[in-house]
C-alpha positions in Angstrom: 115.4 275.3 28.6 114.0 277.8 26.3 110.4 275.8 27.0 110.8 276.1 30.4 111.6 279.7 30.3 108.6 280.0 28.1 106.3 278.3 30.4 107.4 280.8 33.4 106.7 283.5 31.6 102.8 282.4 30.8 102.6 281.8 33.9 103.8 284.7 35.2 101.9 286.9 32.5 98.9 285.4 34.0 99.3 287.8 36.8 96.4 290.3 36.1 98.0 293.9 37.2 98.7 296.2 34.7 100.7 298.7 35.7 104.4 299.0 37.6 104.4 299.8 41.4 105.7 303.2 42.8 108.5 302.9 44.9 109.5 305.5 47.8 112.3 305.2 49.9 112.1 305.5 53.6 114.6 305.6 56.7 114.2 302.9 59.4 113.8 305.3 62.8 114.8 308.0 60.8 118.3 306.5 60.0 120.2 307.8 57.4 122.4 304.1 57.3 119.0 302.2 56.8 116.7 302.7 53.8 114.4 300.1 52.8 111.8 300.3 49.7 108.1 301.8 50.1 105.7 300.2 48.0 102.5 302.3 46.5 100.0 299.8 44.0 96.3 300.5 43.0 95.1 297.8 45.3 95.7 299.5 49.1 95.4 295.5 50.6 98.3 294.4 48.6 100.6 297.2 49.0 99.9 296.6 53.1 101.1 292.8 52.7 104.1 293.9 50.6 105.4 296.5 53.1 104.6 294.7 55.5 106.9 292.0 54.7 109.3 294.4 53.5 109.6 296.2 57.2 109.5 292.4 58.9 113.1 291.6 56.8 114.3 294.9 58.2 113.6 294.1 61.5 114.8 290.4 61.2 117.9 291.7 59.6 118.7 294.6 62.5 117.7 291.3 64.8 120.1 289.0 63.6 123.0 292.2 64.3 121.9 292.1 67.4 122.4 288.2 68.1 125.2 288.1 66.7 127.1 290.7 68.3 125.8 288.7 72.1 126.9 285.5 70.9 130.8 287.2 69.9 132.6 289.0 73.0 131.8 290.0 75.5 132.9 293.9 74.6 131.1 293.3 70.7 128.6 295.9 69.1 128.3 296.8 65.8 130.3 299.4 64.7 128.8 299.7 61.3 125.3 298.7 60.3 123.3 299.3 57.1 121.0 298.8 54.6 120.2 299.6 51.2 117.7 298.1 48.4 117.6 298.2 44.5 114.4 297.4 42.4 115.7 294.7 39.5 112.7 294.3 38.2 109.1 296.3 38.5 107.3 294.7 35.8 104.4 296.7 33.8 102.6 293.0 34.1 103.1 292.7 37.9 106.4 291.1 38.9 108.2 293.1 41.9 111.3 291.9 42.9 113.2 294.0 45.6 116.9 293.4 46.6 117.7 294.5 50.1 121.7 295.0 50.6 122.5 294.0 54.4 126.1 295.6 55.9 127.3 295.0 59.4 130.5 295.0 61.0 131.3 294.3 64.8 133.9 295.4 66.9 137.0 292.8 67.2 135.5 291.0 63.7 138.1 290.1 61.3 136.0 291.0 58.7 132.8 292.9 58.0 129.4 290.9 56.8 127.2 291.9 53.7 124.0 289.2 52.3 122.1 290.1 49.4 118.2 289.0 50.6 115.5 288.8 47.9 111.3 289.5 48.3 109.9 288.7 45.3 105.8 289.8 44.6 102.8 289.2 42.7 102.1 293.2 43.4 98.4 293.3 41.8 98.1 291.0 44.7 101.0 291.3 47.3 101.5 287.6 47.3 104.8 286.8 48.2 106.7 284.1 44.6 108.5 281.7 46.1 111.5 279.5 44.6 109.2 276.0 45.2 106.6 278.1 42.8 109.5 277.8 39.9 110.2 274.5 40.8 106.8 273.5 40.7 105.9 275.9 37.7 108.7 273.7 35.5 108.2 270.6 37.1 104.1 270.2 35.9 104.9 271.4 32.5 107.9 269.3 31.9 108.2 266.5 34.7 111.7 268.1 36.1 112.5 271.6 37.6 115.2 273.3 35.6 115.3 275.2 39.1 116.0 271.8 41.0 119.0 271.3 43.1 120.7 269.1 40.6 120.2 271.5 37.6 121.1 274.7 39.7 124.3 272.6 40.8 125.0 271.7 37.4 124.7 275.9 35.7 126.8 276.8 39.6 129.6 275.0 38.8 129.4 275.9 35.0 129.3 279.8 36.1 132.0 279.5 38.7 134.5 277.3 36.1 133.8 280.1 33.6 134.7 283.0 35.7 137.4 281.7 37.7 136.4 281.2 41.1 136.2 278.5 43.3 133.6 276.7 45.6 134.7 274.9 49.3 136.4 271.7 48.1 133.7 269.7 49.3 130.9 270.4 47.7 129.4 268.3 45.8 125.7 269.3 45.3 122.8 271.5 46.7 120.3 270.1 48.4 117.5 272.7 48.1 116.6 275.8 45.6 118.2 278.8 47.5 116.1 280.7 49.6 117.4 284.5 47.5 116.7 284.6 44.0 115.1 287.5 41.7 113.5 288.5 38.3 115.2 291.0 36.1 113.1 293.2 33.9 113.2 290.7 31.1 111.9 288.0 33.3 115.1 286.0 33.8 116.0 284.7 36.7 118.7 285.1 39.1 120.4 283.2 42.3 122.0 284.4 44.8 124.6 282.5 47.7 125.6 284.3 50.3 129.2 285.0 52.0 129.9 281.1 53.2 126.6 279.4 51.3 128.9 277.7 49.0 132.3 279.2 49.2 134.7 281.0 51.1 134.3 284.3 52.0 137.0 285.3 49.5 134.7 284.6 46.7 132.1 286.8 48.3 128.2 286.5 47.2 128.2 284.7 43.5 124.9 285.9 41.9 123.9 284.6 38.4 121.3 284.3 35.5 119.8 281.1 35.6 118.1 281.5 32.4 120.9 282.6 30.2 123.8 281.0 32.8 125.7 284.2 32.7 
């Protein structure tokens, strides 16, 4: 593990920006209820692609509200819609990984709906990392991904055993990287399931360290 870790961070080092990003804050339509990050790097190209991408998962977000409150009754609109971001990790060497907390709740729901979506950057560039680039990072150093399905199944389970929750009683094993993960300042990684991904809404989102396993 600690090679594979190793290995990530080369290749992430490799990156060639040297400085963190500036990050603003802005309103959607000048709504207090939607915030969403504002990046500001040297190179004006790549902070274009990275807000660019930023304001599409916005709009997709307030979108998928929208759907979902025509496909419920016929009376449902949201009654409470929002979103918020955090910054884990605005690395000195280039790594920008933004967190954008997504809230609604629509009328005549039993309960309300928050996901944790990810955009991860390369933000001397404004290239967008990927998981498949840590599976494929891992997998031509050392033949297998430690981000593969069958690892990340193995360090879920281990995380949800150890802190006393509970996946559906089905599962068995995931069948892709998740699409939401993140870098933390120190470089470790971190997954994220949504509400339902891979266990009941009770549990809520489970989010760990994939590095460490905590």
């Amino acid at each position: 593990m600690r090679k594979i870790f190793f290995a990530l961070i080369i290749f992430l080092m490799n990156f060639s920006a040297v400085h963190a990003a500036q990050i603003d804050s802005a309103k959607y339509k000048n709504n207090d209820d939607l915030i969403y990050p504002v990046v500001f790097v040297k190179n004006p190209e790549a902070a274009g692609k990275i807000n660019s991408e930023i304001r599409r998962a916005v709009e997709s977000f307030l979108v998928h509200v929208e759907t979902t409150a025509a496909d419920g009754l016929e009376s449902s609109r949201a009654k409470e819609v929002s979103i918020s971001f955090e910054v884990p990790c605005n690395h000195e060497n280039g790594i920008l990984s933004i967190i954008l907390t997504e809230y609604f709740y629509l009328e005549g729901a039993a309960h309300p709906s928050t996901a944790r979506r990810t955009l991860n950057f390369n933000s001397d560039s404004g290239e967008r990392i990927t998981a498949d680039s840590l599976s494929e990072i891992a997998k031509e150093e050392y033949g297998e991904s430690e981000y593969s399905p069958k690892n990340l199944t193995r360090k879920l389970k281990k995380y949800v055993e150890k802190n006393n929750l509970m996946l559906y009683s089905g599962f068995k094993q995931l069948t892709k990287i998740p699409e939401d993960f993140y870098f933390d300042n120190n470089l470790h990684v971190h997954f994220i399931f949504q509400q339902y991904e891979v266990a009941p809404y009770a549990v809520g989102i489970i989010e760990f360290d994939a590095t460490t396993g905590k």
